[in-house]
Structure formats: structure tokens, C-alpha cells
C-alpha angles and dihedrals in degrees: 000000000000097000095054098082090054103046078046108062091034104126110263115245130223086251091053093047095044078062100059093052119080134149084181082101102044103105112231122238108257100162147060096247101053086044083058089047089051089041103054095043091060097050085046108040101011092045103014098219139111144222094282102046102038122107130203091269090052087061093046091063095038088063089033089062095042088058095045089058090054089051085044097077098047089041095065097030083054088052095049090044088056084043095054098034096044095216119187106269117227107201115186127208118219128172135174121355079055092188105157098074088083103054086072093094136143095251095053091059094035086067088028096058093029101240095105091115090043095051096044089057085045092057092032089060090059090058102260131089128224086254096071091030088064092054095074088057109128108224107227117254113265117201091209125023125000106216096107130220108299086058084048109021099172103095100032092043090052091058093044100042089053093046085050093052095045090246108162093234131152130197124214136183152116115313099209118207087213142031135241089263143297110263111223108168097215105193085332100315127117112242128192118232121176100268089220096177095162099059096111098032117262110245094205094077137073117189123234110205090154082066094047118142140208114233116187138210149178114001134113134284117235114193104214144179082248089052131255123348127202107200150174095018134161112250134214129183115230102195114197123239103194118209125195109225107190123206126225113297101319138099097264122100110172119201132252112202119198117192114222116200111236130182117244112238094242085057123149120250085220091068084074091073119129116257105248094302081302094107120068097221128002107281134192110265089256091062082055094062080044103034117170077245149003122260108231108278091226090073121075093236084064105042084050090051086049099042087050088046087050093047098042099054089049099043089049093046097051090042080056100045092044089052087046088045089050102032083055123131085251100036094093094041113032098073082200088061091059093049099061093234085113093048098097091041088057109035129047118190119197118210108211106196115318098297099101093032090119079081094088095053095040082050090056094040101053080041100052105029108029111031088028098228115160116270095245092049094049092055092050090054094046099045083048102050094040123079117177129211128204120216101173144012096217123113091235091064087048107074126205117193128208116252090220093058093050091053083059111036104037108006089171088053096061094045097064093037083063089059095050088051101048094049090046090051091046080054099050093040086052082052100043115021116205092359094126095155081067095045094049087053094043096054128109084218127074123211117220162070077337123024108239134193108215111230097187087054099042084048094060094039089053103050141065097226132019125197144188123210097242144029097249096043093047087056100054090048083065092043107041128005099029098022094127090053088048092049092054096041112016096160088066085066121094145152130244110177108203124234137168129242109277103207088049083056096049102043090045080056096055088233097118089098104040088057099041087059096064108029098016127231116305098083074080095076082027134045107181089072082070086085075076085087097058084092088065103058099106093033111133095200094048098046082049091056091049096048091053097049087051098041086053088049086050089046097050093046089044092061090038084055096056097031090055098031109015102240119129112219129189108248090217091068129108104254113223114187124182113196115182142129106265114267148123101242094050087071097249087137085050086061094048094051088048091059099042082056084047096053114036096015092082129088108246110253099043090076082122089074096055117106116242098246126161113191121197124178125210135187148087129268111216098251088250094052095101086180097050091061092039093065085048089059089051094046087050082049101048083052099055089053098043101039079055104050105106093186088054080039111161091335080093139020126185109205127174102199108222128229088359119200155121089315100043091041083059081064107039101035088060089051 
């Protein structure tokens, strides 16, 4: 008809184009022969070698490809459920020690996506097994310590255990183009080695230019008739790598998304100074926000690195939640959603530490400036959107910013952090009147020598619930450090125990199998079937089991040991790892004095009596912390006395574990 050729050549809207696209009809691969098909594409056309050219790595990538297409499907079908469903979005801050990034590992999606018998034949068959595949695993680059997630599982469990229950969550966070460092123990010295992780690519990502962001610094603040103005300002470009994280054994694979710092076009050239002698040659302003490793914090070149990487990952990551709350299914057609009434009914941000706490000014700041809500309103919409958890009570995780550098830095930023102060303060003296001692206590802004914003205490004003990790911490936050802001709102303050995931655990520990075959598989999903078990306690059959998957563990790491480090350790002994960062305050020094006493504090001739142990520490000293190395040094030191001791013979061993992180915790956590 007539009609036809207009509707025809009408333009073709986002809606109309989000239509014609649809996975929900790619088959999945479910044998051994589509997985060698896979398999082999990707060593031809991804990685473009054969047989007689390809290295182990190259295999690596090649299966690491092939299991990224089988994620690939559910990945996208997951994103077009929360985008026609409209769930309300979690988005968690993290910050430095970025941890998570190495949790996303081909062992975890073999078991996620359920091919992980047909993958292992397929490899099997080239003459290699998963085992040696997974050792060429890179672990991803941490900014602060290096000792992974399962070390510290409360940032990659988060992510696993949201993807396992079908909870619509997103991470976000730095993608450093280096690590901390590289740990090599030189005559029982910690030396620092680059940490280039990236070196040989990393399959688990996909860019995402089209979502690049502007993040501003410096600059000046102008107070207009149009309202404020944020300008001449220094720009850097944060560009999106986009991770899929699956859950367990079901159809859901949530994103992490890792900001990586990029030059503009129009950058200065003096942007490609040298930070402070810090840096080892000038780099461009985005190797600053990434830098092969972090100035001392104790020196202002490295508070203000800290405090850039801080902002940029938070600037980046609001820019991206407001386009996903406006680009919504609804957001054309719901005139609340474009209000940002629903904003807090849509979107969730976790504050982890106080690292991302300039999420609560950038918040107010998009709100008030940019999309010109009143200043009230704005501040509705942020303390109920932001929730703050508290990992530690000690003053170094607290972090307390100079005034100066914000000035500086973000001039916008303190301004509004000095409006939130002064209308908290007006609160707390209508609570308490003449009580300026607490108002002194309760300010986000510290008095002194240097003038500090408070981030703790700008995290918890700023935020409808604050939480500890476990019972007992949470309860001395009430008690003790933020005792005064407990005392005002004590129904803001909760508890969130952390756990780790519990089917990464078992199936680390090789005990999926044991248990399955007694109470079959749902305890998975659901761990309270595990008290199944409990009839089995004095099963024979079943303890056996167990001590055979743990004796094999002990027996693989034993080997690794003396391959590795050339100690020969007896199998049959109790196996005590201390994994920390290296500090004083973490007990390190404790342990040490515990095996000295161990080693010289008994009578010769009851060695008998003694109780097979074998200790091995594990961890990384900043590169500043003289006394952190220090303590390694006298770990290393312990070891070569005691590993020598004929007379202690295989009844102890002392080993530092070198370089420890996500790969080296798979091995050791087992034993």
C-alpha cells in the first residue's frame, strides 16, 4: 500500500533496534565434540596458531575463550531480563585492595556453566590436563595488597554469591594496569618487582569505549544566576572493561565493570610530568591513576594519587548508574523515573571502607548542579541510596583528607562537604545543646595543625544504614568509634557478617563430591541441608572419604613446597597458614615468637611430644613500611634455623610463601 513505503523508511528507533536483536535462540555447547570445535576456532582465528606453534598459554586462552562464549549467552540474556524487569540495581564500591578481579578464573565457570568434565577430556585429549592449563592463569592486579579473594572474600564473594541468588548487582572498580608489585624474597628480603599483569591480554574482558566518561579535576568553582558552575578543569577519560561474573549453575551472570584511566586528545603535555621522583619515567596523567606502584602515602604526591584514584572510580561509576537509571525501559515513559524520586528505589550504592566515600558529594553534586534538583531533595535521594560498611576500626582505614588538597583538587567537592557539615552540626547542637566537645567529635571537619575532612564520619552521615562485618565489630563501632553517631540514630547501625562463598570453598576443597554423594546436590543453593551430614558423623565410610580428600590436598601442596622451595615437609603434619598483609599490628611478630618458643623453648629428648606442625607465613610489606619487611626478614630467618635443626628435623617447618596470591591461596587453602 501506499503507506508501506513510509512506515518503511521511518528511522528506526533504539527501541526498534533493541527488538531485532536476540541470543534466546544460540544453542549452548553440551559435548565434547562442540567444546573441540570451540576449542580449536579460537586457537586458529582468536589466537591465530597451530598445533605446532602454540604454547601452553596459548592453550590457556584458547579454553579460556571457549568458556567465555558459553557465559556469553547468559551474560547478555541476564542484561535484557534486569532491563525488562527493571530490578533494583546494587552497585558496590571497591576500592584498593581490588581483589575481586581474580576470582574471575576458568575453574570457577567450568563448574558455573557445568562443562567442566567435558572440557577437561577435551584438553586431556591434547595432551595436557586443566591443572597445568590454570597455571598459566594471570592473577588480576590488586592496588593495595596482593593476597586475592579468597584471602580476602569479601569483595569477590559478594559478587558470586549475588550472581548465585539472581540478584540484579554490579562491581565496579579501577582496573590497574599494574599491580601493587611483584614479591621476590632475595636472601630473605622483599624485593619489589612491576606487577604487569596485562602483558598477554586478559580473555575475561570486553571494552566498552561507547560507555567512556569524563572525570574532572582541579579547576575553580563560579557561583552564577544559572546556578554553579565547575570549570577549567583538568579531564581524564575512565573507559569501561566489562567482566562477566556467573552465578552458580544457573542462567544469571551479573557485570563487573573496571575503569581504566585514558588521556583526552586535547591533553597537556604537561600532564606527562613526573610524580614527585616517584615515577620511574614521565607518564601520561592516566598512568598516574595506574601507576607500576604507589607513592607512600605519607608524602603529599601520593595522598593526592590516592585521593585521584578515589575520585575517578567514583565519578565514573555515578556518570554510569545515572545513564542506566535514565536509558531504562521506563525512563521515557515513567515521568517519576525522570524525576529521580525513584532513584533510591532503583539503585543501591555500597560504600566499602572509606575509600569510595566521595560518592556522597559527587552524588550531590550531579544532583544539585547538573540535573538542578533542590538541595533538600538531593540530599533525600543520596542518604537513601548509600549504605557504608565498615571494615576496621583502625585510624589508617579511616581516612582523614587534608582540607588543602581538596581545595585543590576538588574545590566543588569541599564545598559541598562544608554544607553537609554545617547542617549536620545545626542537627546535633538542636540534640544536644551546649555540648561543643560533642560537636567537636561529631564534625566532618577536624580542627588542627591541618585542617581534615573525616571520611568515616562523612560516610555515616551520608547513608541510611551502616554495618560492620561481624557481630562483635559491629558492636564496638556502637560502643566505641562511632559511639556519638550511634547514640543520635541507632536504628542506621547493622550488622553484615562476612562469609565466603561456600560452593567456591567446596569445590576448592575438592569435597563437592564427597558430600553429593550422600545428600545429593541441593545443599549447594542451600546450605542449611548441609546439617544432612550430621548422620554421618560417625560414619566410617564417610570420615574416611573426608580424610582422603584432605590427605591428597596435603600431598599435592607438599610436592608444590619442595618443588618451589626446596623443604621437604612430612604430609602427615597439621598445616598452619597465616595469611595477612604485613604489620605490626596484624600479629605477624605473635607467630614468630610462638615458633621460637617452638623451636629452642623445649628440653632436648622430648622431642616425641612435640605436635607435628609446619608454619608458613604469607603476605606483602608497602614498599615504605621499613618494619614490615623487617618482620619478613625475621620470618625468612626463623625458617632457615628451624628447617635446619636436625634435632627439630620434619616435627616443624618455617615457610614464607613467596609472591602470595589468588593462585597460590587455590593450593594452600586445600592443604
Amino acid at each position: 500500500t501506499a503507506s508501506q513505503p513510509a512506515k518503511m523508511s521511518r528511522p528506526l528507533t533504539d527501541q526498534d533496534r533493541r527488538k531485532q536483536i536476540s541470543v534466546r535462540g544460540l544453542a549452548g555447547v553440551e559435548n565434547v565434540t562442540d567444546l573441540k570445535k570451540n576449542f580449536n576456532r579460537h586457537l586458529h582465528f582468536t589466537l591465530v596458531k597451530d598445533r605446532n606453534v602454540s604454547s601452553t598459554r596459548d592453550y590457556y586462552f584458547a579454553l579460556a575463550n571457549t568458556v567465555r562464549d558459553h557465559l556469553v549467552g547468559r551474560w547478555i540474556r541476564t542484561q535484557q531480563h534486569y532491563y525488562e524487569k527493571d530490578p533494583k540495581k546494587r552497585n558496590g564500591l571497591y576500592l584498593p585492595p581490588l581483589d575481586f578481579i581474580s576470582h574471575i578464573r576458568v575453574s570457577q565457570s567450568l563448574v558455573c556453566v557445568c562443562v567442566s568434565v567435558s572440557c577437561d577430556e577435551n584438553i586431556y585429549l591434547l595432551g595436557n590436563t586443566q591443572v597445568s592449563l590454570l597455571d598459566c592463569q594471570e592473577d588480576g592486579a590488586g592496588g593495595g595488597c596482593r593476597l586475592g579473594c579468597l584471602a580476602c572474600p569479601r569483595k569477590a564473594c559478594f559478587l558470586d554469591s549475588m550472581a548465585t541468588l539472581g540478584l540484579a548487582a554490579y562491581g565496579y572498580g579501577i582496573r590497574y594496569e599494574f599491580g601493587i608489585f611483584n614479591q621476590k624474597i632475595v636472601n630473605g628480603w622483599q624485593v619489589e618487582e612491576a606487577d604487569d599483569w596485562l602483558r598477554y591480554g586478559n580473555p575475561w574482558e570486553k571494552a566498552r569505549p561507547e560507555y567512556m566518561r569524563p572525570v574532572h579535576f582541579y579547576g575553580r568553582v563560579e557561583h552564577t544566576a544559572e546556578g554553579v558552575k565547575w570549570v577549567d578543569t583538568q579531564v581524564v577519560l575512565a573507559l569501561p572493561y566489562d567482566t562477566p561474573v556467573p552465578g552458580y549453575r544457573n542462567n544469571t551472570v551479573n557485570t563487573m565493570r573496571l575503569w581504566s584511566a585514558k588521556a583526552p586528545n586535547e591533553f597537556n603535555l604537561k600532564d606527562c610530568e613526573p610524580l614527585g621522583g616517584f615515577l620511574p619515567s614521565p607518564l601520561p596523567l592516566r598512568t598516574l591513576l595506574s601507576p607500576p606502584c604507589t607513592p607512600p602515602p605519607q608524602f603529599f604526591e601520593g595522598k593526592e594519587l590516592r585521593l585521584k584514584q578515589e575520585y575517578f572510580v567514583v565519578a565514573a561509576t555515578l556518570q554510569d548508574i545515572v545513564r542506566r537509571f535514565k536509558s531504562s525501559k521506563f525512563g521515557c515513559l515513567d515521568p517519576v523515573r525522570t524525576s529521580f524520586e525513584a532513584f533510591p528505589d532503583k539503585v543501591a550504592i555500597q560504600l566499602n571502607d572509606t575509600h569510595p566515600a566521595m560518592a556522597i558529594p559527587e552524588l550531590m553534586r550531579v544532583l544539585v548542579d547538573v540535573e538542578k534538583l533542590a538541595w533538600d531533595q538531593a540530599w533525600d535521594i543520596t542518604v537513601r541510596t548509600c549504605a557504608y560498611t565498615n571494615h576496621t576500626v583502625l585510624p589508617e582505614a579511616l581516612e582523614r583528607w587534608p582540607v588543602h588538597l581538596f581545595e585543590t583538587l576538588l574545590p566543588r567537592h569541599l564545598e559541598i562537604i562544608y554544607e553537609i557539615n554545617r547542617r549536620h552540626m545545626e542537627h546535633i547542637a538542636a540534640l544536644y545543646p551546649g555540648d561543643h566537645d560533642r560537636l567537636r567529635r561529631m564534625s566532618l571537619i577536624e580542627e588542627g595543625d591541618v585542617k581534615r575532612v573525616n571520611m568515616a564520619h562523612l560516610c555515616i552521615v551520608g547513608s541510611h544504614a551502616v554495618n560492620g562485618v561481624a557481630r562483635i565489630h559491629s558492636d564496638i563501632l556502637k560502643a566505641t568509634v562511632f559511639k556519638d553517631f550511634y547514640e543520635v540514630d541507632p536504628k542506621k547501625f547493622q550488622n553484615k557478617t562476612n562469609r565466603a562463598a561456600k560452593n567456591r570453598e567446596l569445590q576448592l576443597l575438592s569435597l563437592e563430591p564427597t558430600c553429593e554423594t550422600r545428600i545429593g546436590e541441593d545443599f549447594i543453593r542451600d546450605l542449611s541441608q548441609l546439617k544432612k551430614l550430621l548422620k554421618y558423623v560417625d560414619d566410617e565410610a564417610f570420615i574416611r572419604d573426608v580424610a582422603k580428600v584432605k590427605q591428597e590436598n596435603k600431598l599435592k601442596f607438599s610436592a608444590y613446597l619442595e618443588k618451589e622451595y626446596k623443604v621437604k615437609i612430612n604430609p602427615n603434619s597439621m598445616f598452619d597458614l597465616q595469611v595477612k598483609r604485613i604489620h605490626e599490628y596484624k600479629r605477624q611478630l605473635l607467630n614468630c615468637l610462638h615458633r621460637m618458643r617452638g623451636e629452642g623453648g623445649q628440653p632436648r629428648g622430648v622431642e616425641d611430644r612435640w605436635t607435628s606442625a609446619r608454619v608458613q607465613g604469607a603476605g606483602v610489606a608497602a614498599p615504605g613500611y621499613h618494619m614490615a619487611k623487617i618482620i619478613i626478614k625475621l620470618i625468612t630467618s626463623i625458617g632457615d634455623v628451624v628447617n635446619n635443626d636436625p634435632v627439630v628435623g620434619d616435627r616443624l617447618k618455617v615457610i614464607f610463601l613467596e609472591n602470595y596470591k589468588v593462585s597460590l591461596a587455590e593450593k594452600g587453602i586445600r592443604a
